[in-house]
C-alpha atoms as one frame of an Amber mdcrd trajectory, in Angstrom:
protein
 -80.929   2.799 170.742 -80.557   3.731 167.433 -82.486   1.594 164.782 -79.940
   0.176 162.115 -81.249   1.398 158.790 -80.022  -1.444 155.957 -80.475  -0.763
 152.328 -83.572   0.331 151.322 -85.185  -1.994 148.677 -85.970  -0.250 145.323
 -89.135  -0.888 143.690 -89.060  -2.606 140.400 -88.959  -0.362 137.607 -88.630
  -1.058 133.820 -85.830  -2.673 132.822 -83.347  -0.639 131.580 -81.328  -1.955
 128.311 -79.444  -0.994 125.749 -80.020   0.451 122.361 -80.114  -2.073 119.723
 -77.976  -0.458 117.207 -79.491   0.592 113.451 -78.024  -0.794 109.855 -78.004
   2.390 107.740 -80.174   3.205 105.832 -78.726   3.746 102.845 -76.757   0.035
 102.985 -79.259  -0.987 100.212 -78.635   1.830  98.273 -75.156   0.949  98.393
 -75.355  -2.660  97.139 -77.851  -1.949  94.397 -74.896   0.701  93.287 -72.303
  -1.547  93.346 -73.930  -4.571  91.634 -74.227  -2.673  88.127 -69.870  -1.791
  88.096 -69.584  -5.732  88.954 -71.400  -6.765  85.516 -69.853  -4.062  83.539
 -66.636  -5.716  85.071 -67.318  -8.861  83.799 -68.368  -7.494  80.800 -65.680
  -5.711  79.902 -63.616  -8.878  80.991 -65.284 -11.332  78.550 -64.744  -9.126
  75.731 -61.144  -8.846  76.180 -60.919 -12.380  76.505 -62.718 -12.697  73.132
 -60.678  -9.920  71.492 -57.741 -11.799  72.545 -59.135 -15.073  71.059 -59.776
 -13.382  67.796 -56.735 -11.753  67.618 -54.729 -15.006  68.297 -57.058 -16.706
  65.499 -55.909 -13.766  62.905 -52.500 -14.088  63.992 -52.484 -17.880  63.623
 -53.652 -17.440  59.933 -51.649 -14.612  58.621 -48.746 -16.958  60.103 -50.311
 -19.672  58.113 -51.545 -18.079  54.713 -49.194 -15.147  54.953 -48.876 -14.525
  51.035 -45.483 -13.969  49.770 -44.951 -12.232  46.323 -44.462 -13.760  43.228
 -40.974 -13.770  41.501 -40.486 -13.253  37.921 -37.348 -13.694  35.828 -36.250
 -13.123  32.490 -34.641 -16.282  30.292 -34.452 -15.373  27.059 -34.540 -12.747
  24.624 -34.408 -12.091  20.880 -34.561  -9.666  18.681 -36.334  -9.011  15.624
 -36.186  -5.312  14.860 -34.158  -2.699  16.094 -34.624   0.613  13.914 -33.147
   4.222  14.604 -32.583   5.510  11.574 -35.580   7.844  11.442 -35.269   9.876
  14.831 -37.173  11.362  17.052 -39.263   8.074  15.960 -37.479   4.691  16.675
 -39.659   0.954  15.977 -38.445  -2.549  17.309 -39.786  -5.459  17.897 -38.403
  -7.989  20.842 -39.652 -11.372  22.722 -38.931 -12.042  26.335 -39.391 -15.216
  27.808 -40.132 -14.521  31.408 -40.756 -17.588  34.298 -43.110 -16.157  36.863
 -43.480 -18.452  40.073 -45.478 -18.923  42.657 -43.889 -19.493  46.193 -47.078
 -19.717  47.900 -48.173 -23.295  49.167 -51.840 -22.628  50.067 -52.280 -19.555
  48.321 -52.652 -18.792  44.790 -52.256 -15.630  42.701 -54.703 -14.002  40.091
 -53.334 -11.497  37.709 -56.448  -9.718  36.569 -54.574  -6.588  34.865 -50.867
  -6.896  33.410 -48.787  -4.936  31.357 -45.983  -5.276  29.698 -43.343  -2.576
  27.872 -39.460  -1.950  27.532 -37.582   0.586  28.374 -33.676   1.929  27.827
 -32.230   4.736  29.687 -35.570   4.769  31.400 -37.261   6.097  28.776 -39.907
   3.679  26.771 -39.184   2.932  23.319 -42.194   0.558  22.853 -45.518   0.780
  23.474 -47.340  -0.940  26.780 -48.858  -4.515  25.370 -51.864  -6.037  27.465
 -51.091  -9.524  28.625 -53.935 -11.872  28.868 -55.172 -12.816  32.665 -52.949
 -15.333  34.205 -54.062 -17.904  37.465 -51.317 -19.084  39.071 -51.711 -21.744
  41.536 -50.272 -22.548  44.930 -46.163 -23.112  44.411 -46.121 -23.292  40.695
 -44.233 -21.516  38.203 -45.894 -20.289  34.054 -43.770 -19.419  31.215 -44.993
 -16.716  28.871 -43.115 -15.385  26.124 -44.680 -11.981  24.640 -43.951  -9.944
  21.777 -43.068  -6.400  22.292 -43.334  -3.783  19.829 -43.612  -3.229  16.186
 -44.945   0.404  15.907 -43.022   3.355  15.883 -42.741   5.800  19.047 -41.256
   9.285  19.977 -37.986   8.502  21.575 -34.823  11.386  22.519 -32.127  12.209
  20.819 -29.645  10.371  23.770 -31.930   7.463  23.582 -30.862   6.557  19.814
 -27.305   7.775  20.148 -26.603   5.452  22.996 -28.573   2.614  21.239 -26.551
   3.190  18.380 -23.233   2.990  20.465 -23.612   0.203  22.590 -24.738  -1.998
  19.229 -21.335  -0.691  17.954 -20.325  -2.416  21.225 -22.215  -5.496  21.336
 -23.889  -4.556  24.064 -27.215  -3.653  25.204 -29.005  -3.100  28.469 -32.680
  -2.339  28.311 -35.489  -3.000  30.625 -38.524  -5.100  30.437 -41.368  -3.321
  32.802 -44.258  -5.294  34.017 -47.031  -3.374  35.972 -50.926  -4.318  36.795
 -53.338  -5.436  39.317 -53.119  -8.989  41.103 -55.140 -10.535  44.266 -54.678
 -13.806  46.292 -57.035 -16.506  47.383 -56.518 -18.630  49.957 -59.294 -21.187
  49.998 -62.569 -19.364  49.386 -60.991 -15.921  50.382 -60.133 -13.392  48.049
 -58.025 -10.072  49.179 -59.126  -6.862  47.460 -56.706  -5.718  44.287 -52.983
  -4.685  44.720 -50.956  -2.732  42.278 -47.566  -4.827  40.518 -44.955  -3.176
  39.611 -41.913  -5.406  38.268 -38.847  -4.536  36.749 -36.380  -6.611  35.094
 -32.934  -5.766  34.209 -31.966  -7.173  31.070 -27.908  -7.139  29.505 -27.463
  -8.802  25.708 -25.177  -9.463  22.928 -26.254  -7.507  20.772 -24.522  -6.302
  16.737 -25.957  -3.706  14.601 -28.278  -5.593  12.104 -28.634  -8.769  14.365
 -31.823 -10.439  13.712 -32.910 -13.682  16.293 -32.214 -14.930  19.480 -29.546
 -12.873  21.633 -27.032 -14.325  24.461 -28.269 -13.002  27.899 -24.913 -11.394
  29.380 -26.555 -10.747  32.463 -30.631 -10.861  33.761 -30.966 -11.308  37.371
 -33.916 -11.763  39.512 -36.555  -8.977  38.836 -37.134  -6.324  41.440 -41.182
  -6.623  42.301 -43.047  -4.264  44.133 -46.670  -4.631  45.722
């Protein structure tokens, strides 16, 4: 009889298991290289957020204190000499009264430097006279009245022709030019110097040999430039 021969029994050996899978290596490496981008991230995002603030601060007070520019207008004139007789020189001496306002509510305007001449057929025939400094305060409005003239100056021959034809008219249109240097202050801020440049159209009644105050036939708003 054949012996049955059943499964043989295997000695115990070492248990067999599996490998325990490794983290990389360079996983640290990794983080630390990412952690540096994630603060210049934030970084970059707080100081847009704070540009933006500033910006909306600046925006907010230009839309506040925004300055607007002054206005200037010419009310009365006379005339007290108006002399061609001895070309190429010519003398005369005039008075303007001229309102200058103030439209600004919280700011206010300092003229440091002014100016002030007259011209016809843009040519001057007097010579520039230095106002004094002039404050003007928030939304208020100054009168000054200066006197023009008095010395003789080099003019052109169409110059006194034409002055001496539109007196033969009644009629005279000159120009009174105002030019300097003016800043604005808004509580304890001052802005740096700007250059004024203001020019006023002025038509008059006007006879040869008229001597006084002159009907304005026409003097609308100055033109001003900043």
């Amino acid at each position: 009889m054949q012996e049955e021969h059943g499964p043989r029994d295997v000695p115990p050996g070492p248990e067999q298991t599996e490998p325990t899978p490794t983290k990389p290596k360079h996983k640290a490496a990794m983080v630390s290289r990412y952690r540096p981008n994630d603060s210049k991230r934030s970084f970059c995002t707080c100081l847009t957020i704070f540009l933006l603030f500033v910006g909306i601060t600046l925006l907010v007070l230009w839309l506040v204190y925004r300055p607007y520019k002054p206005r200037f207008a010419v009310v009365s004139a006379a005339i007290y000499d108006l002399n061609v007789t001895a070309p190429p020189l010519m003398s005369t001496t005039m008075q303007f009264t001229l309102l200058i306002r103030n439209p600004n509510k919280r700011v206010s305007i300092y003229y440091d430097k002014l100016s002030a001449y007259v011209s016809y057929k843009n040519q001057a025939i007097t010579e520039q006279l230095t106002l004094p400094p002039l404050d003007l305060q928030k939304h208020s409005t100054v009168a000054v009245s200066p006197v023009i003239g008095g010395f003789p100056v080099p003019v052109s021959v169409e110059v006194v022709n034409g002055l001496v034809m539109d007196q033969t008219y009644g009629v005279v249109g000159l120009k009174l030019i105002l030019q300097g240097r003016l800043r604005w202050k808004a509580g304890a801020i001052k802005t740096s110097h700007y250059e004024i440049y203001v020019k006023c159209d002025v038509l008059m009644g006007l006879k040869k040999g008229f001597v006084g105050q002159v009907p304005l036939l026409g003097a609308p708003g100055c033109n001003v430039d900043i």
